[in-house]
C-alpha positions in Angstrom: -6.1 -8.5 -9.0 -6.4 -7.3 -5.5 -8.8 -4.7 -4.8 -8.5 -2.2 -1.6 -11.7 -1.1 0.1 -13.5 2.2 -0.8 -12.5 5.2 2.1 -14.8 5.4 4.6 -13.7 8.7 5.4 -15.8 10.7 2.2 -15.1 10.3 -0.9 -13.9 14.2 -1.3 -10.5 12.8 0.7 -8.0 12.1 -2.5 -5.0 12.5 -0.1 -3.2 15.9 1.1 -2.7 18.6 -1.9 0.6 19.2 -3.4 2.7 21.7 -2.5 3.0 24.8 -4.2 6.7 25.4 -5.5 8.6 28.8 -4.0 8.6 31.7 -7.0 11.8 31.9 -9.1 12.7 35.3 -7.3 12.4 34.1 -3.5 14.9 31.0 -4.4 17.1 33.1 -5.8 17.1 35.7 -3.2 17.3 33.3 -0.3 20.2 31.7 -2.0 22.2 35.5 -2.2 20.7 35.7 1.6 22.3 32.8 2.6 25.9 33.7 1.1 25.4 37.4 2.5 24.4 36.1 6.1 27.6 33.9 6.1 29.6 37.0 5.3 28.2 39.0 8.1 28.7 36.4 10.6 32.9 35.8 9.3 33.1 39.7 9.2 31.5 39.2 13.3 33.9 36.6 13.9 37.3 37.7 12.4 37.6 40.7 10.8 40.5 39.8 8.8 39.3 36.6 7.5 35.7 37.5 6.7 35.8 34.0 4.9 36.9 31.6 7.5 39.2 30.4 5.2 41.6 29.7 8.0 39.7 27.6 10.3 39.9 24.3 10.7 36.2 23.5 8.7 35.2 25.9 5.7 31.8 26.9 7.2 30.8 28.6 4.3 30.1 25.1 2.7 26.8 25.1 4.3 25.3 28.2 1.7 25.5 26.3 -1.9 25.3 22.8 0.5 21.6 24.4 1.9 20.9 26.0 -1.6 21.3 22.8 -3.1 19.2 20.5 -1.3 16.3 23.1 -1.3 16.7 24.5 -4.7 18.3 21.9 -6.9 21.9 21.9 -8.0 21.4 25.0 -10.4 21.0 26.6 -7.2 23.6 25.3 -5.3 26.5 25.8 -7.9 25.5 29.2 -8.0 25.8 29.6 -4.9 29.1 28.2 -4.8 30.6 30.5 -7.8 28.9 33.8 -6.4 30.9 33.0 -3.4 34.2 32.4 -5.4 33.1 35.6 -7.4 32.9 37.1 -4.1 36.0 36.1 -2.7 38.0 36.5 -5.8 37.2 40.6 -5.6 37.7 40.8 -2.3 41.3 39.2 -3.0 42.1 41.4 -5.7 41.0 44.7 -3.7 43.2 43.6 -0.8 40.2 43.2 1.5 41.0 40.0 2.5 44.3 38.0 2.2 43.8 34.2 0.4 46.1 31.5 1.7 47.2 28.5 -1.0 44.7 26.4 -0.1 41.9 28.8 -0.9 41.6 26.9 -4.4 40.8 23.3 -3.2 38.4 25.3 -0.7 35.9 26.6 -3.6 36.5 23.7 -5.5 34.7 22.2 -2.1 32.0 24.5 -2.3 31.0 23.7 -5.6 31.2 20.1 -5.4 28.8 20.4 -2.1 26.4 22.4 -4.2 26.4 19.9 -6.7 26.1 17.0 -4.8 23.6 18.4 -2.9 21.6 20.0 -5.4 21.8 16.3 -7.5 20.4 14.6 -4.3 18.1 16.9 -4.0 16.6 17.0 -8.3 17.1 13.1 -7.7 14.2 13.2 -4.7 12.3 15.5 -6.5 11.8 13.4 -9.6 11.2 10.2 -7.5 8.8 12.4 -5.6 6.6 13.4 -8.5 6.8 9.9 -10.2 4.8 8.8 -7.2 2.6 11.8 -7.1 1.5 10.9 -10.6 1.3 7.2 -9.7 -0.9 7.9 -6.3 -2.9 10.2 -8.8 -3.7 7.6 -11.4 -4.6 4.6 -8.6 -6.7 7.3 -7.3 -8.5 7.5 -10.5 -9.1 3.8 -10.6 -10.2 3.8 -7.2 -13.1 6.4 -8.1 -14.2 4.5 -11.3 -13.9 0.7 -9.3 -16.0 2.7 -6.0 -18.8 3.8 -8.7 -19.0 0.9 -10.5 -19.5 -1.2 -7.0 -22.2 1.3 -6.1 -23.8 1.0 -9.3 -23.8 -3.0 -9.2 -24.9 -2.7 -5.7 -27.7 -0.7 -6.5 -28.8 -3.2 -9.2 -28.7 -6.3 -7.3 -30.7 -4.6 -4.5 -33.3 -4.2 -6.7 -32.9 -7.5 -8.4 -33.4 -9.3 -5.1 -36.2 -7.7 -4.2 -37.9 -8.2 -7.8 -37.5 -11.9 -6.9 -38.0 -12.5 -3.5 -38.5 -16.3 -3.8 -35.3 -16.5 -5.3 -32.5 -18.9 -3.6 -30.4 -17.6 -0.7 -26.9 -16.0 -3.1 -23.4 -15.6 -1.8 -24.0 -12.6 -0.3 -26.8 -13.4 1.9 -24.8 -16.5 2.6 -21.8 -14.5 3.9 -23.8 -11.8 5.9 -25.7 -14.8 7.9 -22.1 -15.7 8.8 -21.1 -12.6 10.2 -24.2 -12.8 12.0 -23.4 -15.9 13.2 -20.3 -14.9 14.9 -21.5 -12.0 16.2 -24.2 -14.0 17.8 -21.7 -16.4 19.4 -19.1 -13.7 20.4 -16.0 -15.7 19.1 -14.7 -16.1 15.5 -12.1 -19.0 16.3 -11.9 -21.7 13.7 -12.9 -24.2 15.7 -16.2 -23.2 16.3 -16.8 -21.9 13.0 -14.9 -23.9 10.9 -18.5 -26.4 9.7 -20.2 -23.4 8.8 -16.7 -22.1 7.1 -16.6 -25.6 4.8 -20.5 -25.4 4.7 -20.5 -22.4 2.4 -17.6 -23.4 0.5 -19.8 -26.6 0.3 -23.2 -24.6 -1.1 -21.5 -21.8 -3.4 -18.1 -23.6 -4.2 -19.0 -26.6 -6.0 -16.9 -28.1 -3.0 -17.3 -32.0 -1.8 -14.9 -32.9 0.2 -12.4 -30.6 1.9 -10.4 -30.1 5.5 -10.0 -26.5 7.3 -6.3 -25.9 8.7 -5.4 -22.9 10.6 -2.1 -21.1 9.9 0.5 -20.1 12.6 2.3 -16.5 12.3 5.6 -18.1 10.7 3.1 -19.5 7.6 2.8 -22.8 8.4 -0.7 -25.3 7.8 -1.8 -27.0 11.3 -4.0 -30.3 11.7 -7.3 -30.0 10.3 -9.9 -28.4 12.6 -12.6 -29.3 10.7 -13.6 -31.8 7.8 -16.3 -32.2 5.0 -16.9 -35.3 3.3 -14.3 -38.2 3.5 -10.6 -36.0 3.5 -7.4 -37.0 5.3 -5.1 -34.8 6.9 -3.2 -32.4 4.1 -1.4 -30.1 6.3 1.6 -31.4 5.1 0.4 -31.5 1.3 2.6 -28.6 -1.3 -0.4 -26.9 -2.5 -2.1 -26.3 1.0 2.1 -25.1 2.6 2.3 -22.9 -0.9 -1.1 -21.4 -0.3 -0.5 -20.6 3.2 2.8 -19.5 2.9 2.5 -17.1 -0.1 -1.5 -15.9 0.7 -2.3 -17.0 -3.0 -4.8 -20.0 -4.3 -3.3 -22.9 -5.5 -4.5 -25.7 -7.9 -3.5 -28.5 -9.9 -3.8 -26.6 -13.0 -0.8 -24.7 -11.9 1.3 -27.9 -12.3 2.1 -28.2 -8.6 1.9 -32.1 -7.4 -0.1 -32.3 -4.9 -0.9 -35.9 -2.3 -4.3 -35.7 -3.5 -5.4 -31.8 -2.7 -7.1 -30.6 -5.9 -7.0 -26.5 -4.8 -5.9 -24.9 -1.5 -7.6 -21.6 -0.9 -6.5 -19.6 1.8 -8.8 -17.5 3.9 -6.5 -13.9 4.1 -7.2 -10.7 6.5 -7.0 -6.9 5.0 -3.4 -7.4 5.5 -3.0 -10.5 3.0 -1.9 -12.6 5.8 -3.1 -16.2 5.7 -5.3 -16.9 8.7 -6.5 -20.9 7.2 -6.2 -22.9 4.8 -9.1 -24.6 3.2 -7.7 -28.2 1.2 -10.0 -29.2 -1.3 -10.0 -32.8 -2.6 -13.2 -33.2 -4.3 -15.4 -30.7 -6.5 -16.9 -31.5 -10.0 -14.1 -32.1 -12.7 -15.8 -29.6 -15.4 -16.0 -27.1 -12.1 -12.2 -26.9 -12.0 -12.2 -23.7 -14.2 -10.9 -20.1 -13.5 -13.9 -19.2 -12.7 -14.3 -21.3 -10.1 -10.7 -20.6 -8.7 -11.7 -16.6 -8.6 -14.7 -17.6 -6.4 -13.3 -19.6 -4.2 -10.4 -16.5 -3.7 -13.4 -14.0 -3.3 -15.3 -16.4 -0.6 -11.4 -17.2 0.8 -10.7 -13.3 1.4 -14.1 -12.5 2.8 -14.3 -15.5 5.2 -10.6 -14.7 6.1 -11.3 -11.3 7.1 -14.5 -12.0 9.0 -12.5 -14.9 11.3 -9.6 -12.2 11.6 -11.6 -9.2 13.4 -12.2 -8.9 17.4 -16.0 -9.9 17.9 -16.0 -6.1 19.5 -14.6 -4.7 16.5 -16.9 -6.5 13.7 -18.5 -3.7 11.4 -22.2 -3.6 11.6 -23.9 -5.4 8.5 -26.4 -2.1 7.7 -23.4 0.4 8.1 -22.9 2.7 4.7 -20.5 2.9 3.3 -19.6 6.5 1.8 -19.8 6.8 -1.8 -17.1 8.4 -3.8 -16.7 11.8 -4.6 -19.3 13.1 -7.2 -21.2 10.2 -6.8 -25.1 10.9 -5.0 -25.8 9.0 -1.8 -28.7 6.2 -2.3 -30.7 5.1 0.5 -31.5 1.7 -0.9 -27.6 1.2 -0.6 -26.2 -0.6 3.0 -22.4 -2.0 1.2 -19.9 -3.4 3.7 -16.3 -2.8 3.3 -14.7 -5.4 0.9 -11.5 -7.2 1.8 -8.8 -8.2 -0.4 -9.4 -11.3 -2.1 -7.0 -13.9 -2.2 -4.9 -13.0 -5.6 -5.4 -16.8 -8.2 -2.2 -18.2 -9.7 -2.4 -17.9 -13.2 -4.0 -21.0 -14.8 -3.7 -22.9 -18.1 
């Protein structure tokens, strides 16, 4: 599951409000309006063909055409036939004299109108199916924001109940941040020891190599080792992993030349920035579990190597709680980046 960060523009921002929909009567009298202006402007033009019906384009097209993508195709058929209606009068008072092609000529108004109007419904459903969508994703985001806050809240004060306890994840991952703030660079050849280090201390992880990851996808020599590991740039699971932005493991029935999980280290934009190639880790650790962690410590480590040293967040910047939900002091969250999504396992 890949989780987007919480807005840190206030949680009262659930995206522009939707439109309000024109009353029955204005769409109805701007359709008539547009028929009548037409009218006026043939009647202008050539007195004896207020239609136009002997030019070389019909120009009154354009009324059930603009009806219809505004108003739907009810609109834009009406259109059409109040113009026939119009035209048929005017024919049988003598107003007007219809040549033979005045036929195919409404027949062309009403199939614009239709056409236009259809386009037009078929936007408008598509448009409200994503509405709704956007809607419920909202939702979710709301109840995922105030459950964070709420587990933030009660690790805080877990930590501080035991202050003796050992260093966790977290404090792991913010003393890397810190790290490469202090040294002004996050390439991954300088921090590439520290990078294996942590997947070393929290990742059950023994032996493993750190490749970086050109822009076409593709795993380069190792930049930095752990334990006793060869070179598995060129291994399936490590190209899969950095091609796709997913972890990979031997549970997922890939063969692999020795590489027992490839995690990749992904930015905010799920690009693969590095590759790390484990080989060793303790059998009974190579659960599901264990492949969720290592995506989790992947996507933060990935997004913290991706970011300009000037552009780093600061680690005691708020982050603004969602909408309803009171601000706590005692609260300091950084934004969270996309984990690295785990290939289904056995």
């Amino acid at each position: 599951m890949r989780l987007h960060p919480p807005s840190q523009h206030g949680g009262s921002d659930t995206g522009p409000e939707p439109r309000t929909p024109a009353p029955a009567w204005q769409s109805w009298l701007e359709t008539v309006g547009l028929m009548t202006v037409l009218i006026v402007i043939g009647a202008l033009v050539d007195r004896s063909d207020p239609f136009l019906l002997r030019r070389g384009f019909s120009w009154f097209t354009l009324a059930p055409l603009l009806a219809g993508l505004q108003y739907g195709s009810t609109h834009g058929l009406a259109g059409a036939g109040l113009q026939a209606a119009v035209l048929a009068i005017a024919w049988k008072t003598g107003i007007v004299s219809v040549p033979d092609s005045a036929s195919e000529t409404v027949l062309g108004w009403l199939v614009a109108g239709l056409l236009a109007g259809e386009f037009r419904d078929s936007w408008l459903r598509r448009a409200t199916q994503l509405e709704s969508f956007g809607d419920h994703l909202r939702g979710r985001l709301e109840g995922l924001g105030r459950s964070y806050l709420a587990l933030k809240i009660s690790h805080d004060r877990l930590r501080r109940a035991t202050p003796e306890a050992s260093p966790t994840l977290r404090d792991a991952l913010s003393a890397f941040r810190r790290e490469l703030a202090q040294r002004g660079e996050a390439s991954l050849p300088a921090c590439g020891e520290a990078i294996l280090q942590l997947f070393a201390e929290h990742g059950f992880v023994r032996a493993a190599t750190l490749h970086p990851v050109d822009a076409k996808g593709r795993p380069g020599p190792a930049v930095a080792a752990l334990g006793s590991s060869a070179e598995s740039e060129r291994d399936s699971l490590v190209r899969r992993a950095a091609r796709t932005g997913v972890t990979m493991s031997v549970r997922d029935g890939c063969e692999g030349d020795g590489v027992l999980v490839a995690v990749p280290l992904i930015d905010l934009s799920c690009r693969a920035r590095a590759v790390v190639a484990v080989r060793d880790m303790p059998f009974i650790a190579l659960h599901a579990e264990t492949l969720e962690l290592l995506a989790v410590i992947g996507g933060r480590l990935g997004d913290a190597i991706s970011r300009p040293y000037g552009k780093l967040p600061p680690l005691t910047e708020r982050a603004t709680a969602p909408a309803g939900t009171p601000h706590s002091p005692e609260v300091a969250p950084v934004a969270e980046p996309v984990p690295a999504p785990v290939k289904e396992v056995a």
